[in-house]
C-alpha positions in Angstrom: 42.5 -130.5 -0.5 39.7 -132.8 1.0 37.8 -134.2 -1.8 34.2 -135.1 -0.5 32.5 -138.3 -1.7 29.4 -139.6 -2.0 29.7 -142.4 0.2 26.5 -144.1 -1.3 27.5 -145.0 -4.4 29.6 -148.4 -5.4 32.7 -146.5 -7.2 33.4 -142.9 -8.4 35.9 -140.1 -8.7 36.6 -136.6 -8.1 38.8 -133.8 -9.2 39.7 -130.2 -7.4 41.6 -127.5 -8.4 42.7 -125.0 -5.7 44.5 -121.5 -5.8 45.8 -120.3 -2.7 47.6 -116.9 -1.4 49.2 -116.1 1.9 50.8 -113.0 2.5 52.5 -111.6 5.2 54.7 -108.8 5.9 57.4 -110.4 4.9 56.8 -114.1 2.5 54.1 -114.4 0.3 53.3 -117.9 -0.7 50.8 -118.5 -3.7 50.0 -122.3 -3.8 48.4 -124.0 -6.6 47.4 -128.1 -5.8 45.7 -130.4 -8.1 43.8 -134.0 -7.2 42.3 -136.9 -8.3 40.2 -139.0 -6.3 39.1 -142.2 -7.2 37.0 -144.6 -4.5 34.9 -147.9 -4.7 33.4 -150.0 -2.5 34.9 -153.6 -3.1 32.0 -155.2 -0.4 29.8 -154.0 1.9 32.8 -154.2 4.9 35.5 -153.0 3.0 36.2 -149.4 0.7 39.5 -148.2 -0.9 40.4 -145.1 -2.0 43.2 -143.5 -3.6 44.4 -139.8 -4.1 46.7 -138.5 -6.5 47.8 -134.6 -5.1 50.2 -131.9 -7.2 51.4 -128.9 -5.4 53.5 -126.3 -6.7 54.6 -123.4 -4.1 56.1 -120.1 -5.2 57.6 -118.2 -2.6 58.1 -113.6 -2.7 60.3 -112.5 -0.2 60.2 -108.8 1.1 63.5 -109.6 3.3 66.6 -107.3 2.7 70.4 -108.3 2.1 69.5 -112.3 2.0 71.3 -113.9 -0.1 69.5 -117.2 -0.4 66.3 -115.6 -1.4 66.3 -115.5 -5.1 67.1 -119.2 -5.0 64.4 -120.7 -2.8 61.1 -119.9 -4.5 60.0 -122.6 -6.1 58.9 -125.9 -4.2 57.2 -128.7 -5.7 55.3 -132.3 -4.0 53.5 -135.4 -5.0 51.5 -137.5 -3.5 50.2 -141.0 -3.8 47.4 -141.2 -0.8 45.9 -144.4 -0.8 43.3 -145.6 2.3 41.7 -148.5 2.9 38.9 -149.1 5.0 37.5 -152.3 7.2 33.9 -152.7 8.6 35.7 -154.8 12.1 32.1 -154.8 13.4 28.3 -152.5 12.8 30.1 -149.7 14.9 33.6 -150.0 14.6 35.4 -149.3 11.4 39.4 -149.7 10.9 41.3 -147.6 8.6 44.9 -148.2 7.1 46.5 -145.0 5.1 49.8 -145.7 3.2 51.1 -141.8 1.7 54.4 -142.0 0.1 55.0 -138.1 -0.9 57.8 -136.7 -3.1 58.9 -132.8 -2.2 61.8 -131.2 -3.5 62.6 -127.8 -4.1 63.6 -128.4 -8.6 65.4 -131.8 -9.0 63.6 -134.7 -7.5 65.3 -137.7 -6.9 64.9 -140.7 -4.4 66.0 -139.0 -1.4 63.1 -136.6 -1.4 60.5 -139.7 -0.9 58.7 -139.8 2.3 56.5 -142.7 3.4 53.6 -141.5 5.7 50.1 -142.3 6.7 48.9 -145.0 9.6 46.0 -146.3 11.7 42.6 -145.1 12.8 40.0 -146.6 14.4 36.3 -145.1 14.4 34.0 -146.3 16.5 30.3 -145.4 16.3 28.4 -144.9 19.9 24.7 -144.4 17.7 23.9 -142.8 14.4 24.7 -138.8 15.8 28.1 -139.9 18.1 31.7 -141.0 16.3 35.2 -141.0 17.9 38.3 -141.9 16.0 41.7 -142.5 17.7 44.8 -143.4 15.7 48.2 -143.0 15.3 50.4 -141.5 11.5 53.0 -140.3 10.5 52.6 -136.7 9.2 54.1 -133.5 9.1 51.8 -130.9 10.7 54.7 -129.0 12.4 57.0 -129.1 9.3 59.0 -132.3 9.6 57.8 -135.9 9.5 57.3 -137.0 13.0 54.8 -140.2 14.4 51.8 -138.1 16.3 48.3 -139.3 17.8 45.2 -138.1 15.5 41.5 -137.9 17.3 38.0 -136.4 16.8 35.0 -136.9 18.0 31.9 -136.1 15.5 28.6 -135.1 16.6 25.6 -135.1 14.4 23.8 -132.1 15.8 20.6 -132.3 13.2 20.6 -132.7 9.6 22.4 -129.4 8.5 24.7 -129.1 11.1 27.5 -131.1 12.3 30.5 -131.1 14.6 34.3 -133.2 14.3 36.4 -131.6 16.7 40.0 -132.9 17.1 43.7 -133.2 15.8 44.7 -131.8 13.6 41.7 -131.3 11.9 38.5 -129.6 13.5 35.1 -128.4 11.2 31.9 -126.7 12.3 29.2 -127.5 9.4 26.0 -125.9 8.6 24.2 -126.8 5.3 20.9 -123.8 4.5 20.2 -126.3 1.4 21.7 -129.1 -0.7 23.5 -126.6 -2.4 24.6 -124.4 0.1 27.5 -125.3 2.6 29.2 -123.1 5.8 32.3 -124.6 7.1 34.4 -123.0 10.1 37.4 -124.9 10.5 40.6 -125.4 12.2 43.6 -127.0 11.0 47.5 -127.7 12.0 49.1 -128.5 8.8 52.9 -127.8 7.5 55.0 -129.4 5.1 58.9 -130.3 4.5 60.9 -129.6 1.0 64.3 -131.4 0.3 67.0 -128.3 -1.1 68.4 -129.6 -4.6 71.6 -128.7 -2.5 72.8 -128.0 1.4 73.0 -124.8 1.8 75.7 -123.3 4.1 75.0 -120.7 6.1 78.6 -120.6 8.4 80.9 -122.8 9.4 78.5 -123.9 12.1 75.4 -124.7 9.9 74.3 -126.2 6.9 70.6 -126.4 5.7 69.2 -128.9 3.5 65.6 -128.5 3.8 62.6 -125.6 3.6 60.0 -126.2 6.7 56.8 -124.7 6.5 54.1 -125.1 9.8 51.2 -122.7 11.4 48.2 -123.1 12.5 44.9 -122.0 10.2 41.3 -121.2 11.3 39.0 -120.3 8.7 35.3 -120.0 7.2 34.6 -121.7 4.2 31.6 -121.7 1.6 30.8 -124.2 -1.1 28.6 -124.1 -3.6 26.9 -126.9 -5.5 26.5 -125.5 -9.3 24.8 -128.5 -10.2 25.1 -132.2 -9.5 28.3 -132.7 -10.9 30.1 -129.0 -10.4 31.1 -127.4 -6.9 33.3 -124.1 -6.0 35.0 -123.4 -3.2 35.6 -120.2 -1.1 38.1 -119.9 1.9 39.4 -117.0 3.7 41.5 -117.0 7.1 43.7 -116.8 9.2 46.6 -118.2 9.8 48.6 -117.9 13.5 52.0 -119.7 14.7 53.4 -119.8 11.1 56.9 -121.0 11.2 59.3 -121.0 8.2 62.9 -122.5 8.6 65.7 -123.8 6.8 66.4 -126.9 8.8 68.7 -130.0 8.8 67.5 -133.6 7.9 66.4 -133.8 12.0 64.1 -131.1 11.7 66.4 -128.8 13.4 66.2 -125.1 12.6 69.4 -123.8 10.8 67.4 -120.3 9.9 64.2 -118.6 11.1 62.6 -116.4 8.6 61.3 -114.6 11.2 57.8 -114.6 9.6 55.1 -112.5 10.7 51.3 -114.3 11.3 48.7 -113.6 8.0 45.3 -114.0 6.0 45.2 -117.1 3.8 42.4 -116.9 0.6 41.8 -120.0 -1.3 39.5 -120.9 -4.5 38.8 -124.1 -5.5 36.9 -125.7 -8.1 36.0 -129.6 -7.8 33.9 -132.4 -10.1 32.5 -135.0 -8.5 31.0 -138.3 -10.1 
C-alpha cells in the first residue's frame, strides 16, 4: 500500500483498503491490508509522516500428504511506519524512516517485533532529475536483512514520469487528472514468527513462514472525485519463494511454489 499525498497542503490524511489474490498451482494467498496515513508539514524544511498498516494473509494449499498445511494459514502484521523528512539544502533533502512491525502467525507476543526502516538522501539535479541513495533495513527477500535502496526519477513532461530503482521501479502516464497508468516493478517479501517451532526431523526445526518474489505489473487509478480514488492491479509475479526457515533466515522447507498472476483492488480517501 503506497498512500499518495498531496504534498501541497500543510497537514492531511489518507485511508486505503486493498484486496489481493495470488494463485498459483500450488498456494493461493488472498491478502487483505488496511492503512492510515496521516502527514503535516511542521516548517517549510521539515515534514513528518506516519503510517499505520494491517495485513491479514490466508494461505490454500493444493499440496498432498503435508502435514503442516492445515495449521499454517493464517498470518497476521502491523506496522507503525513513521518518516521524517529534512530540507539539508534547496536540492538536497534527508529522510529518516523508523518501522517497528509486528508479524506472527495467531499469538503475537514480543518476540515477533521487528524494528526496520533507515536513511535516504534525495538530491535534486533541476526540477525534471532526482536521485536517491540510502541504506534500511527491510525484508524484500523474506527475512530482515540491511540492503542499499536507489532510484533515479525523471520528469519526462507533465503526464509522464520515470523512478527506476531498488526495490521499487514505476512508469507513470496520467490522460487527465483523473486518469492514472502505472507499470511497475517491485521486490517485496515478508517474514511471520510460528506461534511454535515446528519440527520437521531430527535435523530441522522451523520457526518462521518466508514469503519473497519479484512483481511486475500495470496499474490503473481512478479519481471518483476529489476525495474518492480506486485502484486496479493485475500482474505478475516471477521468483516467488516460500519457506519455512529458522530465526537466520535459513530455509528448513521449500514449498516448491510455482511463479503466478497477482490481482489487487483498492479503494483509498484522501484529505
Amino acid at each position: 500500500m503506497i498512500p499518495i499525498l498531496n504534498a501541497s497542503a500543510q497537514s492531511g490524511y489518507s485511508l486505503e483498503l486493498n484486496v489481493k489474490t495470488q494463485p498459483t498451482e500450488k498456494i493461493t494467498v488472498n491478502e487483505t491490508g488496511i492503512g492510515l496515513t496521516f502527514f503535516k508539514n511542521i516548517d517549510s524544511k521539515n515534514k513528518i509522516t506516519n503510517t499505520v498498516k494491517y495485513k491479514n494473509i490466508g494461505i490454500n494449499y493444493s499440496l498432498e500428504n503435508y502435514d503442516l498445511q492445515n495449521s499454517l494459514n493464517q498470518f497476521t502484521s502491523f506496522e507503525n511506519d513513521f518518516e521524517f523528512s529534512h530540507q539539508l539544502t534547496g536540492k538536497t533533502k534527508l529522510n529518516l524512516e523508523i518501522n517497528p512491525t509486528v508479524s506472527f502467525e495467531r499469538n503475537p507476543g514480543i518476540s515477533d517485533v521487528s524494528i526496520l526502516g533507515g536513511l535516504e538522501v534525495n538530491h535534486s539535479f533541476n526540477s525534471r532529475n532526482t536521485i536517491s541513495i540510502g541504506i534500511k533495513r527491510m525484508a524484500p527477500f523474506g527475512k530482515p536483512e540491511i540492503l542499499p535502496t536507489f532510484s533515479f526519477y525523471h520528469q519526462i513532461n507533465k503526464n509522464a514520469f520515470v523512478n527506476i530503482g531498488f526495490p521499487n521501479s514505476t512508469i507513470s502516464y496520467s490522460n487527465s487528472n483523473r486518469n492514472t497508468f502505472n507499470v511497475t516493478n517491485s521486490f517485496d517479501g515478508n517474514f511471520y514468527n510460528l506461534d511454535r517451532p515446528r519440527v520437521l526431523d531430527d535435523l530441522n526445526t522451523a520457526t518462521r513462514f518466508s514469503f519473497s518474489q519479484m512483481t511486475s505489473a500495470l496499474e490503473y487509478e481512478r479519481n471518483m472525485d476529489s476525495n474518492w480514488f480506486v485502484n486496479l492491479k493485475g500482474g505478475y509475479q516471477f521468483n516467488k519463494k516460500y519457506n519455512l526457515t529458522n530465526n537466520s533466515g535459513e530455509s528448513k522447507f521449500d514449498f516448491n511454489n510455482t511463479d503466478g498472476y497477482i490481482f489487487n483492488i483498492g479503494i483509498k480517501y484522501k484529505h
